[in-house]
C-alpha positions in Angstrom: 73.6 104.7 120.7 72.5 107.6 122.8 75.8 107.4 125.0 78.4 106.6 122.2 76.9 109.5 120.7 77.1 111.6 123.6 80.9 110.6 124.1 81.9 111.2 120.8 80.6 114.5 120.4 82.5 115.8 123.5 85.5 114.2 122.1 84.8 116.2 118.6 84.4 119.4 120.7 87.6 119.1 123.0 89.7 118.3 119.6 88.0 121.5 118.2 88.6 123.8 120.9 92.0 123.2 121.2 93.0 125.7 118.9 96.8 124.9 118.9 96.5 121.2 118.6 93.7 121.5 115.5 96.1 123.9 113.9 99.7 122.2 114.3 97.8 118.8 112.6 96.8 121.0 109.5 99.8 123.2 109.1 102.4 120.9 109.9 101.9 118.6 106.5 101.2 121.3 104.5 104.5 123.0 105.2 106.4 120.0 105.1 104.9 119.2 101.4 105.5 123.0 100.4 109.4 122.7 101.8 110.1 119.6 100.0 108.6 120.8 96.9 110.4 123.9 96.9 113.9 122.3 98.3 113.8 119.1 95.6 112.5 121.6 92.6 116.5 122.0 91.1 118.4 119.6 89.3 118.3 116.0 89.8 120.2 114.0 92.2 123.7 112.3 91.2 122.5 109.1 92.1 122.0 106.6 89.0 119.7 103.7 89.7 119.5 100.9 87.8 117.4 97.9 87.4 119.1 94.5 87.2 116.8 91.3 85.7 119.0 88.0 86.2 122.2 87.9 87.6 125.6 89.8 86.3 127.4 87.2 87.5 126.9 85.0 85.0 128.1 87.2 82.3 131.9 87.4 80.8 134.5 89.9 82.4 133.7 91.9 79.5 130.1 91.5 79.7 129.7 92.5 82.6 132.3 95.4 83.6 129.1 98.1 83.5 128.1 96.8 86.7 131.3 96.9 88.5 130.9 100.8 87.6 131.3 103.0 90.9 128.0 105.4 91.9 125.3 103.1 90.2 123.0 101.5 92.5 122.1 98.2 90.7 118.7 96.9 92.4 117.6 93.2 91.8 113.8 93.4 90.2 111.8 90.1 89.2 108.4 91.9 87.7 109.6 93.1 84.5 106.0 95.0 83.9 106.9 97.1 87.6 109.9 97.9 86.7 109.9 99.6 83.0 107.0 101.9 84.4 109.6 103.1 86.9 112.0 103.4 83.6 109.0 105.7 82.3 108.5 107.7 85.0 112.3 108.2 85.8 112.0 105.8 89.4 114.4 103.9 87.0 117.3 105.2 85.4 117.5 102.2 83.2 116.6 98.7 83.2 118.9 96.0 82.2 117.7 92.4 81.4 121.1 90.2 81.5 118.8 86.5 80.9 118.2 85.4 77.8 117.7 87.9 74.9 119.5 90.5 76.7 117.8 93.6 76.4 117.9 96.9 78.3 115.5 99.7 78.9 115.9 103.6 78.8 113.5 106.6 79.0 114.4 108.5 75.8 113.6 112.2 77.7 115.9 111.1 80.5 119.5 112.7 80.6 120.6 110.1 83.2 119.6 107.4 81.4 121.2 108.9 78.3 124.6 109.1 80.0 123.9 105.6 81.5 123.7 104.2 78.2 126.7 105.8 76.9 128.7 104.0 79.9 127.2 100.9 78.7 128.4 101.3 75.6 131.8 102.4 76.5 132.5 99.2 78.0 131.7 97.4 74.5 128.8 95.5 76.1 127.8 93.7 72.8 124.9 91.8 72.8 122.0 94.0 74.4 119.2 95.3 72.6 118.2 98.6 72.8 114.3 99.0 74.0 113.3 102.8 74.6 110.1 104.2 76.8 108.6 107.2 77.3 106.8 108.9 80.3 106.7 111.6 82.7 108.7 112.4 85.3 107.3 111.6 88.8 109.0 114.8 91.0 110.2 114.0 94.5 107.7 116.0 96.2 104.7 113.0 94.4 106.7 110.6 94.5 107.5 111.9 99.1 103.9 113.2 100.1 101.7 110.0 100.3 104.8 109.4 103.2 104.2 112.8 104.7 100.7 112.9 105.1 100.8 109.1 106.4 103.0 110.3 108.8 101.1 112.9 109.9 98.5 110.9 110.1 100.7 108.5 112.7 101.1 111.0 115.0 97.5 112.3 115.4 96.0 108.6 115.5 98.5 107.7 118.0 99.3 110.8 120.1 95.4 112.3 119.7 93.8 108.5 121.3 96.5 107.2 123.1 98.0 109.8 125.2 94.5 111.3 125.5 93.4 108.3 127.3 95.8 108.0 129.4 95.0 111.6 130.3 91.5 110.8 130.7 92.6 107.9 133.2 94.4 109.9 135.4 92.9 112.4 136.2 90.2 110.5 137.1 88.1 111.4 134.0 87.4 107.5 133.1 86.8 106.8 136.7 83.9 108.7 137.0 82.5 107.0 133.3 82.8 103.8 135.0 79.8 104.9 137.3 77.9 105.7 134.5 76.3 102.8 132.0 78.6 103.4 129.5 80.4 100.1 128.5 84.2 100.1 127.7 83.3 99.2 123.9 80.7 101.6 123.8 83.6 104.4 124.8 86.6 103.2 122.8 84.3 102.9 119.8 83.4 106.1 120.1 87.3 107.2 120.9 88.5 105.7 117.5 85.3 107.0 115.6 85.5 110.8 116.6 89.6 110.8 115.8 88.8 108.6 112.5 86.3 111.3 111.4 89.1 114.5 112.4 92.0 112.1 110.7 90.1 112.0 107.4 88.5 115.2 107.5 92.1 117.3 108.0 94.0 114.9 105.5 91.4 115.0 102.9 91.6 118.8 103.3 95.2 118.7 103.5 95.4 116.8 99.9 93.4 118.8 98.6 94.8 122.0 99.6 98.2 121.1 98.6 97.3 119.4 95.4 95.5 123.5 94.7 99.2 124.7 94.7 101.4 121.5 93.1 98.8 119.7 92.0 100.1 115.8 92.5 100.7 112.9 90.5 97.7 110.5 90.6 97.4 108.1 87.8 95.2 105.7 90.6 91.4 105.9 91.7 90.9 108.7 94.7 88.2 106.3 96.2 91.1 103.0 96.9 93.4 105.8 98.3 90.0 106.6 100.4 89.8 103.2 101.2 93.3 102.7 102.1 93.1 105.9 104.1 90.4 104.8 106.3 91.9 101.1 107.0 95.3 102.5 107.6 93.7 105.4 110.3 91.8 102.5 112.2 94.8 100.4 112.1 97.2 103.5 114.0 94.0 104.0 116.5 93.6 100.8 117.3 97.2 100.5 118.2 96.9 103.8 120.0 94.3 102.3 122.2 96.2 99.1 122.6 99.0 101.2 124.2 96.9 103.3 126.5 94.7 100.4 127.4 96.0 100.2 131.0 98.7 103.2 131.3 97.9 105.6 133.6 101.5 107.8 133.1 101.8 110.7 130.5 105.2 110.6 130.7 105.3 106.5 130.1 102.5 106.1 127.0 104.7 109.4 125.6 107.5 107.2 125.8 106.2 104.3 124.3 104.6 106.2 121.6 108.2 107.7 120.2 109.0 104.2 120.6 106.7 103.1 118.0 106.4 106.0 116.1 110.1 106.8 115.4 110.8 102.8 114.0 108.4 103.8 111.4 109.5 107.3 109.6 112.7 105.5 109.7 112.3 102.3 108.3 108.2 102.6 106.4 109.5 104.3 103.7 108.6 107.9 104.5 111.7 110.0 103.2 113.5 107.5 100.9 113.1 104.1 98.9 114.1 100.6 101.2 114.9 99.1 97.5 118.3 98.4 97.8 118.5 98.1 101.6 119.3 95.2 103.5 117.0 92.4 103.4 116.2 92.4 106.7 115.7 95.8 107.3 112.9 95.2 104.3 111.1 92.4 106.4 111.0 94.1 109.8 109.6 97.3 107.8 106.3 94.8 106.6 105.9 94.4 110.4 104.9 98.3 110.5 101.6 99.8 109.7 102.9 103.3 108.1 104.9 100.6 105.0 101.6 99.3 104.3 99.8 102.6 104.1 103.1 104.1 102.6 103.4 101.6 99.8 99.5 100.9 98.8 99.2 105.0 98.6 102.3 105.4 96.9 101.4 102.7 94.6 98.1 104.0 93.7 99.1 107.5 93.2 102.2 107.1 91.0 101.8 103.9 89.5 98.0 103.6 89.0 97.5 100.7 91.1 94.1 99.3 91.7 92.1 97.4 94.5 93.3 94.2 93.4 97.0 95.4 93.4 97.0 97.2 97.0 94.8 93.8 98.4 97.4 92.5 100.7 98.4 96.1 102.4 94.4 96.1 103.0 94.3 92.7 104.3 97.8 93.3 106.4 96.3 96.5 107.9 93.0 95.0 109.0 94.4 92.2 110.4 96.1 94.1 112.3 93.0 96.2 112.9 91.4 93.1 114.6 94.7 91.9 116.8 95.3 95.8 118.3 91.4 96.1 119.0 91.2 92.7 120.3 94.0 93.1 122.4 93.1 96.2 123.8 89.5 95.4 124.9 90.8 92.1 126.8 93.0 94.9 128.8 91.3 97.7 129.3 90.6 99.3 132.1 88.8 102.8 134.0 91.5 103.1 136.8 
């Protein structure tokens, strides 16, 4: 205990010192959230969306000429409960149910779905019933910052332990621990403890700070976003160990870090919605840890999700917890 101690701490204080490092990971998110709250604060985009239940298809040429309507996204839904909350907090311009006892859903405060509705009714679509909602608007800067801290959160897990290690290794920093009778567990534990300990520290703070000025959405419990904080940060260490397990070039692990990193703020989920995308890009995003943490904390914060709803993003990000740890202690090494 005495050494893991020892190690962390002088991992705590070289983080601290550096002064430029400690300041871009707390400035950098809070910016980001400030821009895109300022940027998105005007009107609302021109881009209706609109839930589909069943397929149009099946419906009359007359039936179903609204959905051959250019600039409308129609997106497939199955959970009818998911998708009228987005219809209440305007995720949804409307909701359209074309089964049996065709029904459709719109937010009676919402000036796209008003207009939507009016295009369904100009094409004479007889046969719906009219089911109204209420809610509040979720703004883009809610509905973007559980991606933006996440991400932020990426980089420092990944960047701060694995191109740190790789440092360490060579310049000859974990050569000279390998004299001493500190066991590679005993040092990578107390790697990923010190930068889980920073992590949630300056994203806590972060929150907070930012939720002072906008104050955010959050209709969830702030202990599962904890939780799904703290799984998600051990889950990006543990893969930043896995990569610098054996490494001993700067210029290689910072190579192979963009290579990981940059697959995820562009397909987890970060800056826009993957409903709607191509399947496949939606399966290969569920191989990437920043969906999981993306989605649960998105979930929780603007749909009031609970432990039971964000389960399998916790069991997904520990598994992959165990493989990256595993993995990355079979392959370690000082030199």
């Amino acid at each position: 205990m005495k050494r893991f101690l020892a190690v962390m701490h002088a991992r705590n204080m070289e983080f601290i010192r550096d002064r430029s490092s400690l300041g871009w990971n707390i400035l950098f998110p809070l910016l980001l959230v400030l821009a895109f709250a300022v940027v998105f604060s005007g009107d609302d985009k021109p881009l209706y969306k609109v839930g589909v239940l069943g397929d149009p298809a099946r419906l009359s040429a007359r039936e179903s000429g609204f959905f051959s309507t250019r600039y409308i996204q129609f997106i497939p839904v199955t959970d009818l409960d998911k998708a009228i909350d987005k219809v209440e907090h305007f995720q949804f311009d409307m909701l359209v149910d074309v089964r049996e006892g065709r029904r459709y859903w719109v937010n009676g405060t919402s000036p796209n779905g008003y207009l939507l509705e009016r295009i369904l009714g100009g094409e004479k679509a007889k046969g719906f019933q009219r089911v109204e909602v209420q809610g509040r608007k979720i703004r883009y800067v809610d509905w973007v910052v559980p991606g933006v801290l996440a991400m932020n959160m990426m980089f420092s897990c990944l960047f701060g332990v694995g191109y740190v290690i790789v440092r360490y290794r060579k310049n000859g920093f974990l050569k000279r621990l390998k004299a001493t009778p500190l066991t590679p567990f005993e040092f990578l534990l107390a790697q990923m403890t010190s930068r889980l300990i920073l992590i949630l520290a300056i994203t806590v703070a972060v929150y907070a700070g930012c939720n002072y000025f906008i104050q955010f959405e959050m209709r969830g419990s702030y202990a599962s976003l904890f939780l799904l904080t703290l799984l998600g940060a051990v889950c990006l260490i543990s893969c930043g160990l896995l990569v610098s397990a054996r490494l001993s070039s700067e210029e290689l692990a910072g190579g192979i870090l963009n290579l990981i990193t940059w697959p995820m703020m562009l397909l987890s989920g970060v800056w826009f919605s993957l409903e709607g995308t191509n399947p496949v890009v939606q399966r290969i995003a569920q191989f990437l840890p920043l969906t999981h943490i993306v989605d649960g904390a998105r979930a929780i914060m603007t749909e009031g999700a609970v432990l039971a709803d964000i389960a399998p993003h916790l069991i997904v990000l520990s598994l992959m917890s165990m493989v990256f740890l595993a993995v990355g202690s079979m392959i370690f090494r000082w030199e």
